[in-house]
C-alpha positions in Angstrom: 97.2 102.6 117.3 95.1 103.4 113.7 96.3 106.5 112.5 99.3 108.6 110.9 102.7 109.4 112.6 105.6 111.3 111.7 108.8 110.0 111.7 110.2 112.5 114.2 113.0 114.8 112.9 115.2 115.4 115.9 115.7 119.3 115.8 119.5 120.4 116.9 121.0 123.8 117.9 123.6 125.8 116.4 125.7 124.4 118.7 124.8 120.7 117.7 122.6 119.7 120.9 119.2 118.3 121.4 116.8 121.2 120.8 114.8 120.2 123.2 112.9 123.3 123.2 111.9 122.0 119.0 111.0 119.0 120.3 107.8 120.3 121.6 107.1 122.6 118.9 107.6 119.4 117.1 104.9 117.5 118.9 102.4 120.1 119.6 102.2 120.7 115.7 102.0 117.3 114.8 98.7 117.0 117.5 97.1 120.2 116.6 97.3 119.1 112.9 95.4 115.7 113.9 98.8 113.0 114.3 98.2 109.9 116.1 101.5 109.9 117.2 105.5 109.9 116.7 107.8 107.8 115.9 111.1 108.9 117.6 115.1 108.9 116.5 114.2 106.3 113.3 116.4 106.8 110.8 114.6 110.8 109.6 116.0 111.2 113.5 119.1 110.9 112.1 119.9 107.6 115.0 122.8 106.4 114.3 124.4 109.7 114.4 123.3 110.0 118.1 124.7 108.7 121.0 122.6 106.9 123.4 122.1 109.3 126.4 120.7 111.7 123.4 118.5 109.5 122.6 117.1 109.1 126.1 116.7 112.8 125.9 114.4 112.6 122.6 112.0 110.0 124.3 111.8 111.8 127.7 111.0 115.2 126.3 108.3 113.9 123.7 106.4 112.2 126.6 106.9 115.1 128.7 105.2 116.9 125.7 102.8 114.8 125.0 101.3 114.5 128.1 99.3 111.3 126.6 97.8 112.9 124.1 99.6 111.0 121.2 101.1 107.7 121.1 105.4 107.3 121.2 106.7 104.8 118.9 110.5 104.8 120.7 112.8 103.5 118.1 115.6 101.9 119.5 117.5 100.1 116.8 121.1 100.3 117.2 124.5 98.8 116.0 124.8 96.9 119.6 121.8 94.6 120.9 122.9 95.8 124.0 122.1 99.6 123.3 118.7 98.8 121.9 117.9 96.8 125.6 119.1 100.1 127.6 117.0 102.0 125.1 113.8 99.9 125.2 114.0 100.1 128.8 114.0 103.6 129.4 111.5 104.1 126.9 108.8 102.9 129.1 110.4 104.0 132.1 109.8 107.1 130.4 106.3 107.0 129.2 106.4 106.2 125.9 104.1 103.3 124.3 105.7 100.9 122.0 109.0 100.3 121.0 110.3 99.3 117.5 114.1 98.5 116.0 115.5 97.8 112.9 117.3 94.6 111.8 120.5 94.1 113.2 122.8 96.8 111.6 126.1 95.7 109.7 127.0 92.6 111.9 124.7 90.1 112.4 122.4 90.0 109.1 121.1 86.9 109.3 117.9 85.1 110.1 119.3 83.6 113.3 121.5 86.8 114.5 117.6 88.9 113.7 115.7 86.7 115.7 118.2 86.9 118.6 118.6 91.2 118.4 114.4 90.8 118.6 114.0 88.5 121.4 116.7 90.6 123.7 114.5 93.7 122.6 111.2 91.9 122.9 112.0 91.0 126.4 113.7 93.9 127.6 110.5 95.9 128.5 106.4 94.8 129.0 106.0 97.6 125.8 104.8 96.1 122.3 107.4 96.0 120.0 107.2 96.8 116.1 109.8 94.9 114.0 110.8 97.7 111.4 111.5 96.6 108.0 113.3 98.7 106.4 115.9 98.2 102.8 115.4 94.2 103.4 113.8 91.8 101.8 110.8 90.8 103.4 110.3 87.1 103.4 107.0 85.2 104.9 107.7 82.1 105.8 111.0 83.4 107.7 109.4 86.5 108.9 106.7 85.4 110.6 108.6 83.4 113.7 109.4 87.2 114.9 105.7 87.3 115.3 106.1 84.2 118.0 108.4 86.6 120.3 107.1 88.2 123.5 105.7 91.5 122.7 106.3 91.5 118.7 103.2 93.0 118.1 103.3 95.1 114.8 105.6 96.3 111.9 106.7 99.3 110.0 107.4 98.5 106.6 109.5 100.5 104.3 109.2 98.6 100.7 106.7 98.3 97.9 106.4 94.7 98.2 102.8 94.8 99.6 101.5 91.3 98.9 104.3 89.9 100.8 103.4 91.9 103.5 99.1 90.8 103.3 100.5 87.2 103.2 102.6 87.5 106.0 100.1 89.4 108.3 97.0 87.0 107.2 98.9 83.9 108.7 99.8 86.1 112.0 97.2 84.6 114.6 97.0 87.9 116.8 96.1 91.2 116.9 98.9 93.6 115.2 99.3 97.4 114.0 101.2 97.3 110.5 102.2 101.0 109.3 103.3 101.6 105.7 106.8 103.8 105.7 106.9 105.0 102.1 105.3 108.1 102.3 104.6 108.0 98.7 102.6 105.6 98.9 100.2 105.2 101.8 97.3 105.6 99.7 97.9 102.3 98.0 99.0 101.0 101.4 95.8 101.9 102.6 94.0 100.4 99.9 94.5 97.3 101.4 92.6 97.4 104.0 93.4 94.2 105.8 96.7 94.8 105.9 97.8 98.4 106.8 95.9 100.3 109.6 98.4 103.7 109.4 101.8 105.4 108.2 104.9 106.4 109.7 106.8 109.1 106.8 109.3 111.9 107.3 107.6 114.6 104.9 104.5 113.6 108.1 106.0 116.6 109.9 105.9 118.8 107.0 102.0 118.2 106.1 100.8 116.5 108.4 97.2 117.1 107.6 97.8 115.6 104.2 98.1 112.7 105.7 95.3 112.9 108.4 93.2 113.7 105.2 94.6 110.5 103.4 94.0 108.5 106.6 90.3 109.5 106.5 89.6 109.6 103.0 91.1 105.7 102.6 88.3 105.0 105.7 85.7 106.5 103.8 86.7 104.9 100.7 86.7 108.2 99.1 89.3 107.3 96.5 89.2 110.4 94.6 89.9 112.2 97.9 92.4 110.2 98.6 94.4 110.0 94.9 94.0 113.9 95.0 96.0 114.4 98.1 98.5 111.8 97.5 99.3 113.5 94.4 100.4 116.8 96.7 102.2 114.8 98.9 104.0 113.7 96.0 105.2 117.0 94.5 106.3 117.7 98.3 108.2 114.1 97.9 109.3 115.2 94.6 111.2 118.2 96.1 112.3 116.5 98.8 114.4 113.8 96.7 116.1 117.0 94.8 117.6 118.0 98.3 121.2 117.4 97.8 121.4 117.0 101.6 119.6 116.3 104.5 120.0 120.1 106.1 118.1 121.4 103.2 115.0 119.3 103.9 114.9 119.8 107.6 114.9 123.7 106.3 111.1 123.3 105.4 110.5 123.0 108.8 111.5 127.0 108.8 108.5 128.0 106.6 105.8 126.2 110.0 107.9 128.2 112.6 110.1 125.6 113.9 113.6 125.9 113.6 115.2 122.2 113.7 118.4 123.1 112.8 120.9 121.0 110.2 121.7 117.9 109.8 124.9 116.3 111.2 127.4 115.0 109.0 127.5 113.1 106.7 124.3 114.0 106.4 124.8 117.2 106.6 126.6 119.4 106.1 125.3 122.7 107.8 123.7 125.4 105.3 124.4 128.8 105.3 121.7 130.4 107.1 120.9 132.1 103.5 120.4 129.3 102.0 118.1 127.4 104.4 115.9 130.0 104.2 116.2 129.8 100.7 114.8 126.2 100.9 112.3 127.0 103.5 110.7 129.4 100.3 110.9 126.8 98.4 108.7 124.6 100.0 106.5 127.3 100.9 105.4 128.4 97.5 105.0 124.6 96.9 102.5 124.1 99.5 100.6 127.3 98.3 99.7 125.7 95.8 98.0 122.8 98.0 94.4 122.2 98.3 95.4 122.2 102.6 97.7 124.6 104.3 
């Protein structure tokens, strides 16, 4: 599982479907340009503004796409325990290789209502499952029992608090796949090298081989290589944070060729098609500027 993955966008029509079509422009991009894998409908997927047959859709096309050649992280956190089951099941009906969920969202946030949403996931399917941390605390001593469950095999973590993390995963007594999720900062994530073995980041589908490059220069323990690129995939980060809405960022998909639509609300709204094309230039003339294309 060592590598870099994007955070899947899921790409929608004019007419607010699936693009299925985007999908696997989506994933054979993300190959070609060296990504281990995807992880699909996490929160850049826009999730909890999809209903659950969509979903279904997103994990059945990327397998269908890529035919093996990339690992599926199937995110299937959701509001009801229940959903995340159905969801974790048909991902590896489906073909896809792991499975991963956030904490329990609004109801249930608390350590015994957590460890109960993981264990119904954990046992739902024979996949391995990766706890996602994500805007929580993370917390050691508590945190580690989810390690105990059947199948809890890994972690995506979304926070800065990286010596929380190295104490936590030093004390787990198995093997495990820990992925940074600020794309910011996998460099320093990879820095620790007994700790993090990859990275799962939205702006992954925008430059990918930034972070293939990042990936391979943190092996080699080239850290000049490595502070250099990071720095890029910063200034891409920087322009990404000025988006006053999620429609404008997907728009840099425009300037690879892939056309993933807008955003559905309230993330969105929609753009005139003027002005995601607008934003598309934008982050063209940005990356011209990059040492990679």
């Amino acid at each position: 599982m060592c590598g870099v993955y994007s955070a899947l966008i899921t790409p929608f029509t004019k007419d607010d479907k699936v693009n299925e079509c985007a999908i696997e422009q989506l994933i054979e991009y993300g190959i070609e340009s060296g990504l281990r894998g995807f992880y699909l409908t996490g929160g850049s997927g826009e999730f909890t503004l999809m209903s659950v047959e969509e979903r279904k859709r997103v994990f059945r096309r990327a397998a269908k796409a890529a035919k093996g050649r990339a690992k599926l992280i199937a995110h299937v956190g959701a509001t009801r325990t229940d959903d995340a089951v159905e969801l974790a099941r048909y991902a590896e009906k489906v073909g896809c290789d792991w499975v991963s969920s956030v904490a329990p969202i609004y109801f249930g946030q608390n350590a015994a209502a957590q460890h109960a949403h993981y264990k119904m996931i954990s046992e739902a399917s024979g996949l391995p499952l990766m706890i996602y941390c994500f805007g929580n605390t993370l917390v050691p001593e508590r945190d580690l029992k989810l390690f105990d469950l059947k199948n809890v095999m890994g972690m995506k973590y979304t926070g800065s608090d990286y010596y929380a993390v190295q104490s936590m995963r030093r004390k787990i007594d198995k093997e495990t796949f820990f992925a940074s999720g600020r794309d910011e900062m996998l460099g320093c994530a990879l820095a620790l090298g007994d700790t993090f073995q990859g990275g799962i980041g939205t702006t992954y589908n925008m430059i990918p081989k930034h972070f293939v490059a990042i990936y391979e220069a943190a092996r080699k323990g080239d850290s000049a290589a490595v502070a250099k690129l990071q720095g890029e995939v910063n200034q891409l980060v920087d322009l990404f944070l000025s988006c006053p809405n999620w429609s404008c960022w997907k728009a840099f998909m425009l300037a690879r060729g892939i056309d993933v639509g807008c955003a559905r609300m309230p993330c969105g709204p929609a753009l005139p098609e003027k002005e995601r094309r607008a934003w598309a230039r934008r982050f063209s003339d940005l990356v011209k500027t990059f040492a990679l294309q």
